[in-house]
C-alpha positions in Angstrom: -4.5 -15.0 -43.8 -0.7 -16.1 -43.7 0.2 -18.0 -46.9 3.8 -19.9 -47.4 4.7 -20.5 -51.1 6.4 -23.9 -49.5 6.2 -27.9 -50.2 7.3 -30.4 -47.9 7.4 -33.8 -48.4 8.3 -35.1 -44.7 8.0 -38.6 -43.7 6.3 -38.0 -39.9 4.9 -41.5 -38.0 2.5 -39.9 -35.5 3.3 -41.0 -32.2 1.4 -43.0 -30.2 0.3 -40.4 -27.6 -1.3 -38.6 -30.4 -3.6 -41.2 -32.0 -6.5 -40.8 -29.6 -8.5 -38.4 -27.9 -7.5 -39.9 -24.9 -4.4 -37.9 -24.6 -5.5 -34.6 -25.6 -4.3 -32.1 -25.2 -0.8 -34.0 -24.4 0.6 -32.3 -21.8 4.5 -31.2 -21.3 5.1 -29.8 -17.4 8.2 -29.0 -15.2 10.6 -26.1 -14.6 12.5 -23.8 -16.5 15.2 -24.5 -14.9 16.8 -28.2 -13.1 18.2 -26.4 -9.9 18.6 -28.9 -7.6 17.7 -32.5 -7.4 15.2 -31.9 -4.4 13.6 -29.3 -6.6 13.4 -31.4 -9.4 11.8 -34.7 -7.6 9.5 -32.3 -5.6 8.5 -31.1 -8.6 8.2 -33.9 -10.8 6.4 -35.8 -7.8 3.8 -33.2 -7.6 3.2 -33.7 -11.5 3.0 -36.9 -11.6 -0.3 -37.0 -9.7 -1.9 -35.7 -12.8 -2.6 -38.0 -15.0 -2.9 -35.3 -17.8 0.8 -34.8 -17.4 2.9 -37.1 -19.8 6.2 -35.5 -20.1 8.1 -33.9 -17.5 10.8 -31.2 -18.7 13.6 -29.3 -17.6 16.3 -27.1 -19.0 19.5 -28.7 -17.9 21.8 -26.1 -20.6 20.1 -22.7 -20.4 21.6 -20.4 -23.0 21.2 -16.8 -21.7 21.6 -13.7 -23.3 24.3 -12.5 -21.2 27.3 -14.4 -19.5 27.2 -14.2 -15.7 23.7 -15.8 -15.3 22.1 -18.9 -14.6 23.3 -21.5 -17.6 21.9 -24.5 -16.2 23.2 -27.2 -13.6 24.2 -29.1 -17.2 25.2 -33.3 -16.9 24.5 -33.9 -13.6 21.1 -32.9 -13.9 20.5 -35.3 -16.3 20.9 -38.3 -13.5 17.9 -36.5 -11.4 15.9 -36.7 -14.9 16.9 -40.2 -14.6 14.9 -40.5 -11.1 12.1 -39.0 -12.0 11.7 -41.4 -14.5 12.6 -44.2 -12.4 10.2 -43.0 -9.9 7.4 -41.2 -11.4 7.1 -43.0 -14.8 6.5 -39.9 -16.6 8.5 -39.4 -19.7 11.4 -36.8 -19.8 12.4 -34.1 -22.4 15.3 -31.4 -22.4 16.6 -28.9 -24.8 19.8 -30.1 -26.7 22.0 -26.5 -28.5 25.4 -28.9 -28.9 25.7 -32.3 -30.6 27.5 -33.3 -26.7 24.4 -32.2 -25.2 22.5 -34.9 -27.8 25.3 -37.5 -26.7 25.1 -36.9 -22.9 20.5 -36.2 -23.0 20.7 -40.1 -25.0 23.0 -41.8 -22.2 20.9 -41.1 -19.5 17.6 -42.0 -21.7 16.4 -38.8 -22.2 13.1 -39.7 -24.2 12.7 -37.1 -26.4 14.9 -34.2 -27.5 14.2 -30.4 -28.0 15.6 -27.5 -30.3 15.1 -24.4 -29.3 13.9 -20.8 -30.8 17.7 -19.4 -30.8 19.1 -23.0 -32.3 16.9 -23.2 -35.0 17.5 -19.9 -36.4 21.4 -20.9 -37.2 21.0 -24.0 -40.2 24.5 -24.7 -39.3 23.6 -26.0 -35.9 20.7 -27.4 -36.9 22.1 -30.0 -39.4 24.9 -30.7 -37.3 22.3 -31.6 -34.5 20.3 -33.7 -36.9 23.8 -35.5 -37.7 24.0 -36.4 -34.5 20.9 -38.0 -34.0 20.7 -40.3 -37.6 20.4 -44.0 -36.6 19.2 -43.2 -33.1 15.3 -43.8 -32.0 14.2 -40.7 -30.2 11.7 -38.0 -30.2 12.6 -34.6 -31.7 10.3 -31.7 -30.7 11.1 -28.1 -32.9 10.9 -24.7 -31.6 9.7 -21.6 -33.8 12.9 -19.7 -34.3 12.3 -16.6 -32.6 12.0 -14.5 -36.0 8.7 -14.9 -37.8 10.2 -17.1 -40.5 7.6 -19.9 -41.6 10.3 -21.2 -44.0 13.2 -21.3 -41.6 10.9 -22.8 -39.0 10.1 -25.6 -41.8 13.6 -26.4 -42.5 14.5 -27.2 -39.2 11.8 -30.0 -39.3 13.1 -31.2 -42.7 16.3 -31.0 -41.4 15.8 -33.3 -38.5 13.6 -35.3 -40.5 16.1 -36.2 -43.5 18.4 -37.7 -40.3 15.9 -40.4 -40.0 13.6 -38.6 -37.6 10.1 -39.4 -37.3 8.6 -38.9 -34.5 8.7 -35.0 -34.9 6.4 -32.7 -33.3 6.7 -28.9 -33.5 6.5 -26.3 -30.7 5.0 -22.7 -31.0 6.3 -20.6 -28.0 5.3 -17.3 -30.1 8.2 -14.6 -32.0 9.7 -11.6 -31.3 7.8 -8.7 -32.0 9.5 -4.8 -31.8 5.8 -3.2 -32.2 4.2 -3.0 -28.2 2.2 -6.1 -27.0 1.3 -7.7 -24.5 3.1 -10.4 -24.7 6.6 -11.9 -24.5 6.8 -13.3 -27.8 3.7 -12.8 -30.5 1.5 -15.8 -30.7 1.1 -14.9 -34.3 -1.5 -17.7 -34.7 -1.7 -17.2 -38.7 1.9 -18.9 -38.5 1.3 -22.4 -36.6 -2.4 -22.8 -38.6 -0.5 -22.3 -42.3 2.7 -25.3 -40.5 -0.6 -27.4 -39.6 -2.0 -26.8 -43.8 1.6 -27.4 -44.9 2.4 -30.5 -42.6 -1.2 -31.7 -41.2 0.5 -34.7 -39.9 2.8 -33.0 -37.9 1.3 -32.4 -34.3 1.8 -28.9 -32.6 2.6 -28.4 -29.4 2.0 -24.7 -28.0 4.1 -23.1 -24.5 1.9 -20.6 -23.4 4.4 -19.7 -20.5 7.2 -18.4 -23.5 4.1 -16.6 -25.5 2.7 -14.7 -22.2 5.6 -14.4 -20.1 3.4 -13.8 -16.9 1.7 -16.1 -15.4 -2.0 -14.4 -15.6 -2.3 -14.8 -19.1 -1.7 -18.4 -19.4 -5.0 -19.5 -19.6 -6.4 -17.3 -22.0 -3.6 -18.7 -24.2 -4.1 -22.3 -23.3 -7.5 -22.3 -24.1 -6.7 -20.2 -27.7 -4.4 -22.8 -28.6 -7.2 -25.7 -27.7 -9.6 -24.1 -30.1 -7.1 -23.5 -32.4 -7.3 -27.5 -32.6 -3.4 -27.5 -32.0 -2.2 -30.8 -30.0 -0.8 -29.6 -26.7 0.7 -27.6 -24.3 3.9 -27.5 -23.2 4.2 -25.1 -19.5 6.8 -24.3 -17.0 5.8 -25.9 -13.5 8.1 -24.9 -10.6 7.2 -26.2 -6.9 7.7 -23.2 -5.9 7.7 -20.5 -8.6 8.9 -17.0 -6.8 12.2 -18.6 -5.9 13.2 -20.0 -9.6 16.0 -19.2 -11.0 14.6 -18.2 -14.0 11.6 -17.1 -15.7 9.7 -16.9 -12.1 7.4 -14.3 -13.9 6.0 -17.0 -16.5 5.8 -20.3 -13.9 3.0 -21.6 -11.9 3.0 -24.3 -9.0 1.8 -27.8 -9.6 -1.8 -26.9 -8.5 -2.3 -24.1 -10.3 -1.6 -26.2 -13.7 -4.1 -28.7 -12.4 -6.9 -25.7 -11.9 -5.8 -24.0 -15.4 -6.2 -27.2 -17.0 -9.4 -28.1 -15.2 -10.8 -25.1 -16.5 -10.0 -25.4 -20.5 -13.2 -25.9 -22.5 -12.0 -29.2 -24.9 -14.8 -28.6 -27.5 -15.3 -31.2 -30.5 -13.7 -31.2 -33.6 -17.1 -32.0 -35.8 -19.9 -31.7 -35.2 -23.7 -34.0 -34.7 -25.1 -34.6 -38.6 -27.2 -31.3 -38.1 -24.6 -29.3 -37.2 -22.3 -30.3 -40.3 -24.9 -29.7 -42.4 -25.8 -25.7 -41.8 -21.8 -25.6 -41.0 -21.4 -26.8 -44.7 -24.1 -24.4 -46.2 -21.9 -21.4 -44.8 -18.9 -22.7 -46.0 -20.6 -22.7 -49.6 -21.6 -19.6 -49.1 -18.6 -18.3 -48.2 -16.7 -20.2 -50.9 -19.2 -18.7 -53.3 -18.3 -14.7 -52.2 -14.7 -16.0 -52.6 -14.7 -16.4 -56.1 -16.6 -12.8 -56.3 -14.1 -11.6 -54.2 -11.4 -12.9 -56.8 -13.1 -11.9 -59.6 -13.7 -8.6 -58.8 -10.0 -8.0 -57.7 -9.2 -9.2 -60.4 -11.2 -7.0 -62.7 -9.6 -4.3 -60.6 -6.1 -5.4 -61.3 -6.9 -5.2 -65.3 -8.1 -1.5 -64.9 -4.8 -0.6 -62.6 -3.2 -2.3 -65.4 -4.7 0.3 -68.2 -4.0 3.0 -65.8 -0.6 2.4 -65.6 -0.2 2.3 -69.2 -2.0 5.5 -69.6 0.0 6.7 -66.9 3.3 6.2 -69.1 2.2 6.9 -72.4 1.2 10.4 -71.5 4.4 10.8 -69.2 2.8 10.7 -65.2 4.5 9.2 -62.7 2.8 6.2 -60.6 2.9 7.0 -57.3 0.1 10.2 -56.7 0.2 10.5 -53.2 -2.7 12.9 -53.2 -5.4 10.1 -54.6 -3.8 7.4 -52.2 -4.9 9.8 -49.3 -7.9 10.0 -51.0 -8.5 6.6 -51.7 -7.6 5.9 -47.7 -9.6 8.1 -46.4 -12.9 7.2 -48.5 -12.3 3.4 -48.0 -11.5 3.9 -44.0 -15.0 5.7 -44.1 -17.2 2.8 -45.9 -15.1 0.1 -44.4 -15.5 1.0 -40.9 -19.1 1.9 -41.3 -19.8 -1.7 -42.4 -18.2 -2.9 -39.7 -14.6 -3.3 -40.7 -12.0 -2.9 -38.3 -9.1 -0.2 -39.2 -6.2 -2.3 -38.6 -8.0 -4.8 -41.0 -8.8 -2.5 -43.7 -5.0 -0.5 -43.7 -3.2 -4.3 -44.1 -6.0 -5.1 -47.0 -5.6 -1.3 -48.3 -1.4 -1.8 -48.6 -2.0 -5.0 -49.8 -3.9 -4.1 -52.9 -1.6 -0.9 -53.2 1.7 -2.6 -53.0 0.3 -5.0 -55.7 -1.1 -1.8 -57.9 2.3 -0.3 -57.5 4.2 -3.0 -58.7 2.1 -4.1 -61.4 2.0 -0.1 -63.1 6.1 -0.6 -61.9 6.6 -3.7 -64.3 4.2 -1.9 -67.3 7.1 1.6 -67.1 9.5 -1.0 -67.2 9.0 -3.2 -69.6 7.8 -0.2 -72.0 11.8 1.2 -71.4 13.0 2.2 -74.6 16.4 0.1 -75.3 20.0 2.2 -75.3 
């Protein structure tokens, strides 16, 4: 469970795409990358004769790690969004990282604006974006920053929000992760379900292509983010993927989006009167062992409490590494023969530790005699 010690008080107006089932889950397709205007109408042409696409994207500023590479075609790119609007209908969405790139994306009627993951790490940018956008009607969509920061992430949105704002969804294109994985960026799920507690009204919309980074896991991840009950997807659709500029790896073709999203299972948020009823029985239940649970963690906190003060009194430090390796050891044993997974039982085992420690921590301190 992620918790965020957070309040928001952000004045969202769903839009109208998301008041229905109708639209879900509201789909975002197109390249990476404009690279050419035939590219881009191909593309978008392709799109548009599925109906489950609503928004048609395209980076027109790419910023790249490294100087030398593919930045993006920039302004002119944004008449050929123009076109496909023109001619296709859909609605159009690029990434904005300069307060020109919000002038320029509004005078050729971009519809709705994006931040992206390395933007909204910098607070600076941010609010000088949001400046740019007060008084001005247009959709703002929010990348994660790339760090795992729940707070900075937040801030963003309240940043763009406090401009005036409202229309304001959030995207979660998974964080950077130094441990080994799978994937590009971590989906990190516990993240995007504590923003939907925090800001229920706030639709989510996830990009499977930046989480996987490889095409053949996209629809494992499409279908997560479905049951995960968050609002849409958000993927990068290239006519012709093994010639794109960038990302190739993560892009699919226009068909292959149409048989991914064929395949995702859309299952219903409740439930036939039946069903809600045993579902609420478990819940009690559940919210019933809870309270154990709290109560005896509790009681064990009181006794980590006394054992800290006899710990000082007679002169012993806190830390005993040889009962910790004890303690691991036995719990690993009853834990994993109940059916507990190790990775699950180390996190609650340093947990409860890192709270015992800190608690005996604050009893040595406070019982400091004064110079």
């Amino acid at each position: 469970m992620y918790l965020c010690n957070v309040s928001t008080n952000m004045d969202i107006a769903l839009p109208r795409d998301f008041r229905d089932r109708e639209n879900f889950p509201f789909i975002i397709a197109g390249p990476c990358s404009a690279e050419s205007e035939g590219q881009v109408l191909r593309t978008a042409r392709q799109l548009a004769d599925n109906p489950v696409v609503k928004v048609y994207r395209a980076g027109i500023w790419k910023p790249r790690t490294r100087p030398g590479t593919f930045e993006g075609v920039g302004e002119k790119g944004l008449l050929w969004l123009e076109k496909v609007k023109a001619e296709t209908g859909l609605k159009t969405t690029v990434e904005v990282a300069r307060t020109d790139h919000v002038e320029k994306a509004l005078k050729h009627g971009v519809d709705i604006l994006w931040l992206g993951a390395r933007t909204v790490v910098n607070p600076f940018v941010v609010q000088e974006l949001a400046e740019a956008m007060k008084g001005v009607s247009v959709q703002v969509m929010v990348k994660n920053p790339i760090i795992p920061d729940l707070k900075l992430w937040i801030g963003a949105l309240e940043r763009v929000n406090a401009a005036g704002i409202k229309q304001l969804f959030a995207i979660h294109r998974g964080f950077h992760y130094f441990e080994k994985s799978p994937f590009r960026n971590a989906p990190m799920w516990e993240i995007p379900i504590e923003l939907k507690r925090l800001v229920p009204r706030l639709p989510i919309i996830v990009d499977p292509s930046h989480i996987c980074g490889r095409r053949d896991m996209l629809q494992e991840i499409s279908q997560k983010a479905i049951d995960l009950e968050m609002d849409g997807l958000m993927l990068e659709v290239h006519e012709n993927p093994a010639a794109a500029l960038t990302d190739a790896a993560q892009q699919i073709s226009p068909d292959e989006l149409k048989a991914m999203l064929d395949k995702l299972v859309l299952r219903q948020r409740t439930g036939s009167p039946d069903f809600e009823s045993r579902l609420e029985v478990l819940r009690t239940e559940i919210d019933k062992l809870d309270g154990e649970l709290l109560q005896i963690l509790a009681k064990r906190l009181e006794i980590i409490d006394e054992i800290g003060d006899y710990k000082r009194k007679n002169n012993i430090t806190i830390l005993q590494m040889k009962r910790w390796a004890g303690i691991i050891a036995d719990r690993f044993s009853i834990g994993t023969n109940l059916g507990l997974r190790e990775d699950f039982l180390k996190k609650l085992l340093n947990l409860i530790h890192k709270e015992s420690i800190q608690r005996q921590t604050k009893i040595f301190n406070k019982n400091q005699p004064e110079e």
